[in-house]
C-alpha positions in Angstrom: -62.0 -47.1 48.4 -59.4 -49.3 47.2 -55.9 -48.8 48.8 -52.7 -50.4 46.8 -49.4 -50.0 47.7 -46.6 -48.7 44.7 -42.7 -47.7 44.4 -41.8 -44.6 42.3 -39.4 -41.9 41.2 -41.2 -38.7 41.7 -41.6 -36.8 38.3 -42.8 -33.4 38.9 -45.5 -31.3 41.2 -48.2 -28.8 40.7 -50.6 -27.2 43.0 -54.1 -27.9 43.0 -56.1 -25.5 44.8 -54.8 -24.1 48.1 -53.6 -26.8 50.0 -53.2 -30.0 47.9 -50.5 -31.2 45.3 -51.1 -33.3 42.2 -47.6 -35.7 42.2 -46.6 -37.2 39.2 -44.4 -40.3 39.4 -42.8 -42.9 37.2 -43.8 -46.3 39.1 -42.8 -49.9 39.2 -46.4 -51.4 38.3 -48.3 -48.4 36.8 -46.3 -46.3 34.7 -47.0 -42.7 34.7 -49.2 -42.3 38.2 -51.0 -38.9 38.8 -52.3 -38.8 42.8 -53.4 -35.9 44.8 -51.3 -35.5 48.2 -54.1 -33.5 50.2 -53.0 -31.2 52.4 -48.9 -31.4 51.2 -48.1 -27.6 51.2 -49.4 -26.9 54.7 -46.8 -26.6 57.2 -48.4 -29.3 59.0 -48.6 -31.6 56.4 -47.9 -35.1 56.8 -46.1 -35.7 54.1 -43.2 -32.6 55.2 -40.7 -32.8 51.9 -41.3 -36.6 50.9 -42.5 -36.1 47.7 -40.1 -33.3 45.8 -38.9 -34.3 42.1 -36.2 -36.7 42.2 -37.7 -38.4 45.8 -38.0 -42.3 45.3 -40.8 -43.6 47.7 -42.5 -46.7 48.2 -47.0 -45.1 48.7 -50.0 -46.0 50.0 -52.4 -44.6 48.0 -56.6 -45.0 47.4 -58.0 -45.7 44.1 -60.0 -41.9 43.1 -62.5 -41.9 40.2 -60.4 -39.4 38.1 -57.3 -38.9 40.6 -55.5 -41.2 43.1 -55.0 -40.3 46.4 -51.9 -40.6 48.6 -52.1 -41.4 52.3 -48.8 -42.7 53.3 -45.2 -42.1 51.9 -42.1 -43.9 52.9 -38.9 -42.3 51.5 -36.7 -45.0 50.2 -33.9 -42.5 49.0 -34.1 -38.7 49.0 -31.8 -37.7 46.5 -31.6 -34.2 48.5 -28.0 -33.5 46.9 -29.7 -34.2 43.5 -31.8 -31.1 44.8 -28.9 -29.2 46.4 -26.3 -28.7 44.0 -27.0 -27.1 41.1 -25.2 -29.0 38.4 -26.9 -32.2 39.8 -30.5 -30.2 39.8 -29.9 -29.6 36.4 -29.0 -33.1 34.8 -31.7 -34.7 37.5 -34.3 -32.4 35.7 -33.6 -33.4 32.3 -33.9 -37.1 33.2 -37.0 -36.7 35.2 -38.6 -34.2 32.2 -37.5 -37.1 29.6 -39.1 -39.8 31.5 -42.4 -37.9 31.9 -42.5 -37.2 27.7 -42.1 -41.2 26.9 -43.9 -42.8 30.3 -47.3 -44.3 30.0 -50.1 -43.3 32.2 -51.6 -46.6 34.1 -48.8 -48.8 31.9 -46.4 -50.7 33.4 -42.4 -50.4 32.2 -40.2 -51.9 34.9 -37.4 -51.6 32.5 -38.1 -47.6 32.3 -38.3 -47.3 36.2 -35.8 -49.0 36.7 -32.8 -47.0 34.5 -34.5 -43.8 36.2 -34.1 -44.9 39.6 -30.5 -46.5 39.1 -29.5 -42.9 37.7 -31.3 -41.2 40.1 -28.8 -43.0 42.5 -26.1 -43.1 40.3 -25.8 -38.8 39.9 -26.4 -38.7 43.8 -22.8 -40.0 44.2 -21.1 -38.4 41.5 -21.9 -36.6 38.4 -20.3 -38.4 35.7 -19.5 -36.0 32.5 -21.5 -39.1 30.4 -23.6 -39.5 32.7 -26.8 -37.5 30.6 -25.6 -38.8 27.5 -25.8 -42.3 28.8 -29.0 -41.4 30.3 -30.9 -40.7 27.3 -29.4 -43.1 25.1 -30.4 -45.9 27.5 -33.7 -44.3 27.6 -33.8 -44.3 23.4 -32.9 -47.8 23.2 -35.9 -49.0 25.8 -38.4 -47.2 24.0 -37.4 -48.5 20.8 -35.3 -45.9 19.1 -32.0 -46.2 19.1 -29.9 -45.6 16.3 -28.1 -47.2 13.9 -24.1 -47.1 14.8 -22.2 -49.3 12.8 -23.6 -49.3 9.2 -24.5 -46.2 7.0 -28.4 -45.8 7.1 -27.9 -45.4 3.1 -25.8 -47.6 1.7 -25.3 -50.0 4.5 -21.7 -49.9 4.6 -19.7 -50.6 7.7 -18.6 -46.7 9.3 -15.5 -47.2 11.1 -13.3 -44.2 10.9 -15.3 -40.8 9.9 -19.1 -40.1 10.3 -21.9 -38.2 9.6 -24.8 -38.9 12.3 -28.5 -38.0 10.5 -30.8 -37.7 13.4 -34.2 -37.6 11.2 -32.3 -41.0 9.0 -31.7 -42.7 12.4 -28.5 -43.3 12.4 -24.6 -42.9 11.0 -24.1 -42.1 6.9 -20.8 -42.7 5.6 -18.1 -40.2 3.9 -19.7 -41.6 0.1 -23.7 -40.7 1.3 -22.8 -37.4 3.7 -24.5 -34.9 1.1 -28.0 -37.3 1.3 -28.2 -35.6 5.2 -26.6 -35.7 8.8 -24.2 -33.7 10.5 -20.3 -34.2 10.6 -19.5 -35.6 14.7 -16.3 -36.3 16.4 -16.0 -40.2 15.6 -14.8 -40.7 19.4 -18.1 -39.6 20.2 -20.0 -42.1 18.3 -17.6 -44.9 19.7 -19.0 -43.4 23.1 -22.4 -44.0 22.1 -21.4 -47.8 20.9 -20.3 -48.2 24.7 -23.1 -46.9 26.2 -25.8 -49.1 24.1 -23.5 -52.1 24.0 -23.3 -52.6 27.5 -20.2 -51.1 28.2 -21.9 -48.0 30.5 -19.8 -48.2 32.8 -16.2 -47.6 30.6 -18.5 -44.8 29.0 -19.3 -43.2 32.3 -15.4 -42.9 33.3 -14.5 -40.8 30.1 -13.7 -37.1 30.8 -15.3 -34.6 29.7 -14.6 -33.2 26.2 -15.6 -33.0 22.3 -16.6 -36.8 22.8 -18.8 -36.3 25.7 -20.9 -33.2 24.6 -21.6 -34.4 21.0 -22.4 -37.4 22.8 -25.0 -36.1 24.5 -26.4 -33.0 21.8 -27.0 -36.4 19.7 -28.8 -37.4 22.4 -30.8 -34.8 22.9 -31.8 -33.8 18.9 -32.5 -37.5 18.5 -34.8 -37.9 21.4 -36.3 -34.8 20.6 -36.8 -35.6 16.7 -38.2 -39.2 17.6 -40.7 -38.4 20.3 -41.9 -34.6 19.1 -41.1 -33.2 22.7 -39.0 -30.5 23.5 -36.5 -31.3 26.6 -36.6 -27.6 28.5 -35.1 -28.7 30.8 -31.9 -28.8 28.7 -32.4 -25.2 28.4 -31.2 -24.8 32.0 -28.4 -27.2 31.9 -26.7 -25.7 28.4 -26.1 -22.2 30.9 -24.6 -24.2 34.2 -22.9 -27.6 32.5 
């Protein structure tokens, strides 16, 4: 059997029959990976707790006619207070949840692993109120969604003082075309969401929490929702502890 060697950002876990785990990663060379840790939820195992959502790990793993197999893990960072503490849990398991909706089984997006692992990192030092707004924005604008910020999806006018934001349009309306769809938003909010697509992520990430950052990131949410027809659950969770 084949045997290659991969980096990834664990994903999520499930059990497959009494002893083995099917582990779902987003990796560096291959996309979406689905590989069967045998033996993972004895107390014996190998692979102890090397391979919990939010792990990033370098693997050994064999090539499997329908499933890979994993026979070595090396932890590269655990993440463990991503795991720990609760409010990290919860923004962690959005990010991991939206990356496993837009990922590609057996298709390579550095660009997509990358942003996961850097904000896998990021929230294990602190957990910036932007942070899950810039998150999923980042995310949008990889896979080719991002929305229009600057001029009115109708009339292309240039928005610069009031706006309605039309998630199914794509993008901002101005005051003249806000009956033709879109929801009134805080207008500091969509200046936050010009700094975190114009590569200014890191002024975004160092404004407090307010009206700003939480319409921030329910536009974030709706729109990724809208765009890819997938329901982020996770946000479920993180709407009761955020």
């Amino acid at each position: 059997m084949p045997l290659y060697i991969e980096r990834g950002v664990v994903l999520r876990t499930h059990p497959l029959g009494e002893t083995d785990r099917i582990i779902t990663l987003m990796t560096a060379g291959r996309g979406r990976l689905r590989a069967v840790a045998k033996g993972i939820r004895r107390t014996s195992s190998k692979f102890g707790s090397r391979l919990e959502p939010g792990s990033h790990v370098t693997l050994q793993c064999w090539e499997g006619r329908s499933l890979d197999g994993i026979n070595q893990v090396e932890v590269i960072e655990p993440h463990r207070r991503c795991r720990e503490d609760l409010a990290r849990l919860t923004v962690a398991s959005v990010m991991l949840e939206a990356v496993h909706h837009v990922a590609l089984d057996d298709e390579a997006n550095m660009a997509l692993y990358r942003l996961l692992a850097r904000a896998m990192g990021a929230l294990e030092t602190t957990i910036a109120p932007a942070l899950l707004a810039g998150f999923l924005w980042k995310l949008q604008s990889l896979e080719g969604f991002a929305p229009g910020l600057y001029d009115c999806i109708e009339c292309g006018s240039e928005v610069d003082d009031t706006a309605w934001f039309d998630i199914p349009g794509g993008g901002v309306r101005c005051y003249a075309c806000r009956t033709r769809g879109g929801q009134p938003v805080e207008y500091d909010a969509i200046l936050l969401i010009r700094a975190i697509l114009g590569g200014q992520l890191g002024v975004a990430l160092n404004v407090a929490a307010g009206p700003a950052v939480s319409t921030a990131e329910s536009l974030a949410v709706g729109h990724f929702e809208f765009h890819t027809e997938k329901r982020l659950r996770s946000m479920s969770v993180a709407g009761e502890v955020m």
